[in-house]
Z-matrix of the N, CA and C atoms (Angstrom, degrees):
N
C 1 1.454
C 2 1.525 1 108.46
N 3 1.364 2 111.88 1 117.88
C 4 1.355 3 109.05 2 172.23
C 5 1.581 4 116.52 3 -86.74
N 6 1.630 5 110.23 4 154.02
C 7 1.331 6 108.86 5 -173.79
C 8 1.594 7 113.97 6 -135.72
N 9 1.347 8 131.94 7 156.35
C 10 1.371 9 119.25 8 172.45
C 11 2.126 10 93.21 9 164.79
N 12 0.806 11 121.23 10 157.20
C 13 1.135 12 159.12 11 150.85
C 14 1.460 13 98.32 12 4.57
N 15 1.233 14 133.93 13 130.53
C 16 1.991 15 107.92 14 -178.49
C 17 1.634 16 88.00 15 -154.60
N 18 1.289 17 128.26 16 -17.71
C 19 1.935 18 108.97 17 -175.65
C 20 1.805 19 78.01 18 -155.51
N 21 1.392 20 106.68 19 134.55
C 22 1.409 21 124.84 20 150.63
C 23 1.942 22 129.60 21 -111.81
N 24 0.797 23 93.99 22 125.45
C 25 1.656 24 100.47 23 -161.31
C 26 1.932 25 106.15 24 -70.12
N 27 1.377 26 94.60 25 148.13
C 28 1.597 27 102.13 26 157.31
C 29 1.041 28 123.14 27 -158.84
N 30 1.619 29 126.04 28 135.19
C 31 1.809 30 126.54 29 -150.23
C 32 1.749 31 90.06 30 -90.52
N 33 1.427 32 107.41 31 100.18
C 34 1.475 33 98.13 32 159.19
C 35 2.005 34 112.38 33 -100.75
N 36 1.488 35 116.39 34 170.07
C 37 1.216 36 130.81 35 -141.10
C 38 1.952 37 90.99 36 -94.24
N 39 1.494 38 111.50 37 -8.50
C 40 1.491 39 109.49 38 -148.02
C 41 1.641 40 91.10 39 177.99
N 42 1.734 41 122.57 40 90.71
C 43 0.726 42 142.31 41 177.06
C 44 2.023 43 112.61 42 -55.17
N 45 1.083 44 120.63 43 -47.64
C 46 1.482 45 143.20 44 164.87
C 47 1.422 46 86.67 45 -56.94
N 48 0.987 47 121.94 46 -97.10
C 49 1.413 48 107.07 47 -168.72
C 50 1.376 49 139.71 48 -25.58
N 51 1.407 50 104.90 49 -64.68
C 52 1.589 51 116.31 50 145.79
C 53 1.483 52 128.57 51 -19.33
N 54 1.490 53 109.11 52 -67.33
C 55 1.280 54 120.14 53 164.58
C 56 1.497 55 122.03 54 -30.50
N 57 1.498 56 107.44 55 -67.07
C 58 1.364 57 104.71 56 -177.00
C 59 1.487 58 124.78 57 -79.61
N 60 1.386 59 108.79 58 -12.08
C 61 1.651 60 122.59 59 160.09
C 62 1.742 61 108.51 60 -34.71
N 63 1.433 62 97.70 61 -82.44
C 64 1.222 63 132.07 62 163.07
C 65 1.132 64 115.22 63 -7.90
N 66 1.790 65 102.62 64 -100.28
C 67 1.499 66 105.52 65 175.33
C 68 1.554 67 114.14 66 -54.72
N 69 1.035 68 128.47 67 -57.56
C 70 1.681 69 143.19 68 -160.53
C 71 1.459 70 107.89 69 -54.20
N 72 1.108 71 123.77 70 -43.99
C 73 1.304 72 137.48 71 -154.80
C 74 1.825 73 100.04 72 -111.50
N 75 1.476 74 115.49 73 -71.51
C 76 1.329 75 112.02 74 177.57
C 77 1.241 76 131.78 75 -81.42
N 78 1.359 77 99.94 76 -20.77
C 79 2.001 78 103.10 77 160.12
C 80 2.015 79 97.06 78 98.59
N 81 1.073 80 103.68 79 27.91
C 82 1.422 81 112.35 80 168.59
C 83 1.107 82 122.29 81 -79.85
N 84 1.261 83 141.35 82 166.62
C 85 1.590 84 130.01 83 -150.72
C 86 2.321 85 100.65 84 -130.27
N 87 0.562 86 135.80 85 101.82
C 88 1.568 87 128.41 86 155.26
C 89 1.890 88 101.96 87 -11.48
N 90 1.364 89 116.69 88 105.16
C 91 1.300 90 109.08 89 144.16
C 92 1.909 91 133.67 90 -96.07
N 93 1.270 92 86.58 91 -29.71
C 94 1.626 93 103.34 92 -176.03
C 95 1.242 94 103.39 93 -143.94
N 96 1.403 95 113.96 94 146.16
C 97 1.993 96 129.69 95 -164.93
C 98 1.233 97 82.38 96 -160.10
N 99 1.580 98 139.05 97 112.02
C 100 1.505 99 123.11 98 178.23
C 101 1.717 100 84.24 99 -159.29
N 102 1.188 101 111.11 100 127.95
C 103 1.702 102 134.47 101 170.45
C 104 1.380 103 115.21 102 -79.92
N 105 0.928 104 144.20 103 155.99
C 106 1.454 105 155.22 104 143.77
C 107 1.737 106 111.94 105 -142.79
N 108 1.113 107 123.95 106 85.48
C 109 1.275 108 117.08 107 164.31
C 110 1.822 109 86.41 108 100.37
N 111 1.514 110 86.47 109 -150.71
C 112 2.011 111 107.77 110 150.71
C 113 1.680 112 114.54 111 -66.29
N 114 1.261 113 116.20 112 -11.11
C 115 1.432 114 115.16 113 -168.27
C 116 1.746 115 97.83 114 -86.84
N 117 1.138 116 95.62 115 133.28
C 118 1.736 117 104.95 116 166.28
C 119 1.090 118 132.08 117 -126.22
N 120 0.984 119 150.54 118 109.47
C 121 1.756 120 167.90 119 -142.41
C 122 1.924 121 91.91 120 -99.87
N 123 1.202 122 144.37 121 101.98
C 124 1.143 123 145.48 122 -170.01
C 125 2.026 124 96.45 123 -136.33
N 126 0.979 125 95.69 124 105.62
C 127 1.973 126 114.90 125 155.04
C 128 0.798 127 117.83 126 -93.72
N 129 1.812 128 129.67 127 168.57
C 130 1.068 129 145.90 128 153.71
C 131 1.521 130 117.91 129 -169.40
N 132 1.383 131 100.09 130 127.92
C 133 1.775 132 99.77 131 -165.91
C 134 1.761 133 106.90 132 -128.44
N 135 1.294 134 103.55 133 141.23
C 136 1.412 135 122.67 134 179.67
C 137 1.372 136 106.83 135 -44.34
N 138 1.334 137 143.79 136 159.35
C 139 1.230 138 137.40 137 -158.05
C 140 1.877 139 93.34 138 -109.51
N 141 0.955 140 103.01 139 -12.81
C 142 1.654 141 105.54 140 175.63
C 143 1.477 142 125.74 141 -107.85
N 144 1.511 143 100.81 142 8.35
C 145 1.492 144 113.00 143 -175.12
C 146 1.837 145 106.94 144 -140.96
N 147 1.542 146 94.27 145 67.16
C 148 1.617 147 80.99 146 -166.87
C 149 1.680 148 104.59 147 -94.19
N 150 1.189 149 128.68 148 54.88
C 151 1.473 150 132.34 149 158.44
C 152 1.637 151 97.16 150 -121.45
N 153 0.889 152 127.52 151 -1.07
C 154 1.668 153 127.84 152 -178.04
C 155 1.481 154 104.16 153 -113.38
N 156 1.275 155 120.03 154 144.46
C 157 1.336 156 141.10 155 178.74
C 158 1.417 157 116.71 156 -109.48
N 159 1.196 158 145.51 157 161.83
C 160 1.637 159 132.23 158 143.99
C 161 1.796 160 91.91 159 -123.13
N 162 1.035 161 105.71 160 135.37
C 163 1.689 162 110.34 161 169.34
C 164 1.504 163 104.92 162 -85.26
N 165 1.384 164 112.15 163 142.32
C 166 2.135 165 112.49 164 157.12
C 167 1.368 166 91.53 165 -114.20
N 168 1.032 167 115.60 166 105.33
C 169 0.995 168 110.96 167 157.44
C 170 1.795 169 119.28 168 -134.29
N 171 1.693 170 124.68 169 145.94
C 172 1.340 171 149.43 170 -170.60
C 173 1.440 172 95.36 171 -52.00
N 174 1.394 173 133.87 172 164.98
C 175 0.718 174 153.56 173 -179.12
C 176 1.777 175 103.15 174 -94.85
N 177 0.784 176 142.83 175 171.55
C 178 1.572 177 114.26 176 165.56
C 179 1.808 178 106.81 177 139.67
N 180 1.085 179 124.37 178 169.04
C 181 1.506 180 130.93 179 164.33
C 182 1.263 181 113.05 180 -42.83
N 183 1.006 182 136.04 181 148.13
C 184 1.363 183 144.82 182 7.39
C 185 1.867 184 97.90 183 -91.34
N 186 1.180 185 105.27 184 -4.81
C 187 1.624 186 117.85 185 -165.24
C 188 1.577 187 110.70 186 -79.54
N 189 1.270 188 95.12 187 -67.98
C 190 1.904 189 97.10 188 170.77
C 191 1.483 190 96.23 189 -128.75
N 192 1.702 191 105.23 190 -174.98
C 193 1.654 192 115.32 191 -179.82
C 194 1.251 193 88.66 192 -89.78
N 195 1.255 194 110.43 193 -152.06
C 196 1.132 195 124.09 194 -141.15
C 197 2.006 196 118.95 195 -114.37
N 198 1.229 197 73.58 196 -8.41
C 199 1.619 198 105.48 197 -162.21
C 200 2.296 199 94.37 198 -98.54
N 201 1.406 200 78.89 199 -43.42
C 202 1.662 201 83.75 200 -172.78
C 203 1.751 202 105.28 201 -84.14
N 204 1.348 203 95.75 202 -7.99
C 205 2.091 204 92.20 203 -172.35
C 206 1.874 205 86.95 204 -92.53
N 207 1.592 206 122.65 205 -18.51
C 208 1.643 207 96.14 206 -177.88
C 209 1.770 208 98.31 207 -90.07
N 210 1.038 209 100.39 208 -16.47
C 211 1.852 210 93.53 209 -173.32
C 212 1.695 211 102.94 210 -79.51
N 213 1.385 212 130.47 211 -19.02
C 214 1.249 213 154.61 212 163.48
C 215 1.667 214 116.71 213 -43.17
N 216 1.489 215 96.17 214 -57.19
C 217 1.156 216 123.09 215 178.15
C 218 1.398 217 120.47 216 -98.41
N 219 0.896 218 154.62 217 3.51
C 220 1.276 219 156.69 218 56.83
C 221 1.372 220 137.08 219 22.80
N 222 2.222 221 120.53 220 -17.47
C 223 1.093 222 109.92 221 -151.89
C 224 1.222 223 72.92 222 -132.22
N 225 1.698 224 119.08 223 -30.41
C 226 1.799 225 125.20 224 164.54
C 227 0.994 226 96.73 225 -68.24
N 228 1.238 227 168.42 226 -115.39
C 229 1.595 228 149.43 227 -128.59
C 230 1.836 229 100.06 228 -51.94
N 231 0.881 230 161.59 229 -58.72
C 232 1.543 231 145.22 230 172.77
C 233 1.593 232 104.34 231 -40.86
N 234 1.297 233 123.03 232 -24.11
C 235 1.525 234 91.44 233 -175.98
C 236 1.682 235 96.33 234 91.37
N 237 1.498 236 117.95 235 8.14
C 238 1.445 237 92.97 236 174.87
C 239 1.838 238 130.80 237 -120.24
N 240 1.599 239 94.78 238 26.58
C 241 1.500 240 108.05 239 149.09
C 242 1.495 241 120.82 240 -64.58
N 243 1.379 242 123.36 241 127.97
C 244 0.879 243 132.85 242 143.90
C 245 2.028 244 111.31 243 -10.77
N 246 1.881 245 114.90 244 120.22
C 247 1.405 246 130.87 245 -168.49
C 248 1.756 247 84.97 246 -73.55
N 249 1.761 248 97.27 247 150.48
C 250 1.485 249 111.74 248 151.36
C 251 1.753 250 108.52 249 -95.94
N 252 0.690 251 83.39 250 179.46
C 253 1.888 252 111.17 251 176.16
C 254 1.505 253 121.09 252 -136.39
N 255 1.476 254 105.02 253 99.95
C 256 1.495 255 115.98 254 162.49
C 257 1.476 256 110.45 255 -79.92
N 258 1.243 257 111.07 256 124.44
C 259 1.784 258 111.59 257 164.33
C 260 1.522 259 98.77 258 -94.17
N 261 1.415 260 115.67 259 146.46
C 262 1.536 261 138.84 260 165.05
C 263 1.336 262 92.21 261 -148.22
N 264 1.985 263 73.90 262 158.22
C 265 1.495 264 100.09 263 -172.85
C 266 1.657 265 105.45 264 -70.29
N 267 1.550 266 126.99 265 -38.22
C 268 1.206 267 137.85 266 -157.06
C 269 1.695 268 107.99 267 -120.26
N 270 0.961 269 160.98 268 93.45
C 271 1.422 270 156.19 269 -104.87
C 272 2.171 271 76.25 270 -130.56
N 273 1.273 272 99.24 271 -72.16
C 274 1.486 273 85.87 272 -176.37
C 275 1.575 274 128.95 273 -63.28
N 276 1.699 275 137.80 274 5.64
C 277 1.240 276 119.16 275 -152.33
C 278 1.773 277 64.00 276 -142.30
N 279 1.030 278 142.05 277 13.60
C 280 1.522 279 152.01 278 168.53
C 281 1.477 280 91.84 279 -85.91
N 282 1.834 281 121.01 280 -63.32
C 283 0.953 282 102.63 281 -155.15
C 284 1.800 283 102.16 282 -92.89
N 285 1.068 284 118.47 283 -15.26
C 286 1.563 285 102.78 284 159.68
C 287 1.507 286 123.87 285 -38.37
N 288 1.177 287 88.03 286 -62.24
C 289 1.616 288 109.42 287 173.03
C 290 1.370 289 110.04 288 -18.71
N 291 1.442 290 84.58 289 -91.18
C 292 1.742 291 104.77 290 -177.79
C 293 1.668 292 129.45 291 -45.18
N 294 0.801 293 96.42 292 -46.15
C 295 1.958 294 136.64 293 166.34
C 296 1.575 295 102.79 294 -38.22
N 297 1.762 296 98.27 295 -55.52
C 298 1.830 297 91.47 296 -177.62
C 299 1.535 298 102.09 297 -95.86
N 300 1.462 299 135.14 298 0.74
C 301 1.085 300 131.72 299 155.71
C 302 1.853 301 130.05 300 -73.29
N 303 1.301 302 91.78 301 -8.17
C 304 1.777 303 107.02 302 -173.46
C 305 1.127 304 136.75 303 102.05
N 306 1.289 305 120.73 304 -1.23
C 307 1.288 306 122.20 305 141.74
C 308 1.271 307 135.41 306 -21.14
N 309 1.296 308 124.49 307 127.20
C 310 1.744 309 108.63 308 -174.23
C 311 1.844 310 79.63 309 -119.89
N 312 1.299 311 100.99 310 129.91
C 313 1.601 312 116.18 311 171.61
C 314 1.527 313 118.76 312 -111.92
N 315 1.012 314 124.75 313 123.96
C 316 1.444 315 151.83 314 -158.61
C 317 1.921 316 93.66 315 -82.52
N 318 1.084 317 122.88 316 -21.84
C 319 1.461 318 104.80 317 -166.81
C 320 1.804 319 84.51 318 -159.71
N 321 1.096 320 125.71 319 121.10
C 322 1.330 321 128.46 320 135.59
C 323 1.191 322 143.23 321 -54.00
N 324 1.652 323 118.22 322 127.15
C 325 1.694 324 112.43 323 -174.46
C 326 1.418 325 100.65 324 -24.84
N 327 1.895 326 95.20 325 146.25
C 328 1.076 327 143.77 326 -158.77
C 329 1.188 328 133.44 327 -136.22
N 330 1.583 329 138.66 328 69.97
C 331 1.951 330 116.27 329 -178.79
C 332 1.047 331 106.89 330 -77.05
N 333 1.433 332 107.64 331 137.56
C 334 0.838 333 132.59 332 170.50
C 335 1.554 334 127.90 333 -160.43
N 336 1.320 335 144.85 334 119.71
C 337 1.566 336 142.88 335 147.39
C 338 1.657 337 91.36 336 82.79
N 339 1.911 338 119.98 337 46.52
C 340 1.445 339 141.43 338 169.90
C 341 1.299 340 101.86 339 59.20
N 342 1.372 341 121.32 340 56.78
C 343 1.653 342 124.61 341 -165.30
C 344 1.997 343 92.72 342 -174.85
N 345 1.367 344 95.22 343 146.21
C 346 1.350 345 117.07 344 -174.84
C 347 2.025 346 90.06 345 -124.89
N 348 1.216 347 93.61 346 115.03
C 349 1.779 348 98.30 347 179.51
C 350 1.456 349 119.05 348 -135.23
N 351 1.116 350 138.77 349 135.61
C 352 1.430 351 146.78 350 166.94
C 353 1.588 352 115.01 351 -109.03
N 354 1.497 353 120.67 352 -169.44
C 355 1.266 354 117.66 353 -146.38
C 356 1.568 355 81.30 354 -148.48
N 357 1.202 356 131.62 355 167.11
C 358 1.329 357 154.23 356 134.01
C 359 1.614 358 133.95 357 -166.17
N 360 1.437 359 126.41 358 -166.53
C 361 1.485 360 108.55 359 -164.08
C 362 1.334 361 90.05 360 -146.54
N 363 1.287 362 128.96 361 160.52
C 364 1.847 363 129.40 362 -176.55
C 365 1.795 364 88.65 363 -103.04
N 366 1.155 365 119.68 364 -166.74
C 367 1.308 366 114.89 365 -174.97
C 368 1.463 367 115.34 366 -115.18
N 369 1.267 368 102.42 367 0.70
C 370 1.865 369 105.78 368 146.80
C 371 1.375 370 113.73 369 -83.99
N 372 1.200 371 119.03 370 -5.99
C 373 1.881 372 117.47 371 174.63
C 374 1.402 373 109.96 372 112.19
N 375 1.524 374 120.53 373 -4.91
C 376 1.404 375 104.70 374 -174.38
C 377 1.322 376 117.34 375 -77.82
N 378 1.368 377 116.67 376 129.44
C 379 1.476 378 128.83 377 165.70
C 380 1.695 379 114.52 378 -49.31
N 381 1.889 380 99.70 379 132.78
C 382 1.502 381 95.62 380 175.86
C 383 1.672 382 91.17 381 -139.63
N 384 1.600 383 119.07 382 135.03
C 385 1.211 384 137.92 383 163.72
C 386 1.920 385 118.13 384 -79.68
N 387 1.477 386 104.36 385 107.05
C 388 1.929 387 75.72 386 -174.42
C 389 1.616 388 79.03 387 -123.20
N 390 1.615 389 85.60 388 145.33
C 391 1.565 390 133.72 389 -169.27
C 392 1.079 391 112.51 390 -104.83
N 393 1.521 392 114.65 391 133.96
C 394 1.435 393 110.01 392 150.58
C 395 1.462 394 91.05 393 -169.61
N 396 2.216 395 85.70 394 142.75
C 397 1.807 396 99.66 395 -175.94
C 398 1.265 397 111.25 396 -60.14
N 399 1.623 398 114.53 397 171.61
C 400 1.478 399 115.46 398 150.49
C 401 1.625 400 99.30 399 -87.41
N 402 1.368 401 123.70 400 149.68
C 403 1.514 402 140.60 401 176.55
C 404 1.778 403 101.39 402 -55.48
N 405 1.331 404 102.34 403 140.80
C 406 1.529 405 96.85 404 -179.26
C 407 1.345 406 121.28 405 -97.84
């Protein structure tokens, strides 16, 4: 049985929203859409990484009360979750890309430390770093 890492979570404010961020904007694919109640099970995986997941998922019951999903949400709109990291092959023609798709980016490509990097935010506030080496 192999084992390792397979869905990483992130509390966005507006699951629909998220969604189409995601796919619409970064070109991520729907893996899982699954209901239970008010509870929603929401994936989405890179089209080049299909053993990896990222979860959006609400802050909310069965997870925390109710008190801890607004202080939750609250700490995603500051921007003060812990940044992801997108790697691309092309750091600047990534952020064209994205840029004329709607993305609002917080920092424009960047060299720096043999790496070309930019900045952006999802629209619950989470910070995303996208990467890409210089060729060696």
């Amino acid at each position: 049985m192999s084992q390792g890492v397979g869905v990483v979570g992130l509390y966005v404010h507006d699951q629909d929203e998220a969604l189409e961020f995601y796919t619409g904007k970064l070109g991520f694919k729907v893996h899982t859409d699954a209901r239970n109640g008010d509870y929603r099970w929401l994936t989405v995986q890179h089209p080049d990484q299909p053993l990896f997941q990222l979860g959006l998922f609400k802050p909310s019951a069965p997870m925390v009360d109710a008190a801890t999903a607004q202080a939750l949400q609250a700490l995603v709109a500051k921007g003060a979750m812990p940044p992801l990291v997108l790697a691309v092959a092309d750091c600047r023609a990534a952020y064209e890309r994205m840029r004329a798709a709607g993305v609002e980016f917080t920092q424009e490509p960047t060299e720096r430390y043999g790496a070309v990097d930019a900045s952006f935010r999802d629209p619950s506030g989470n910070g995303w770093k996208m990467i890409s080496r210089k060729a060696q």
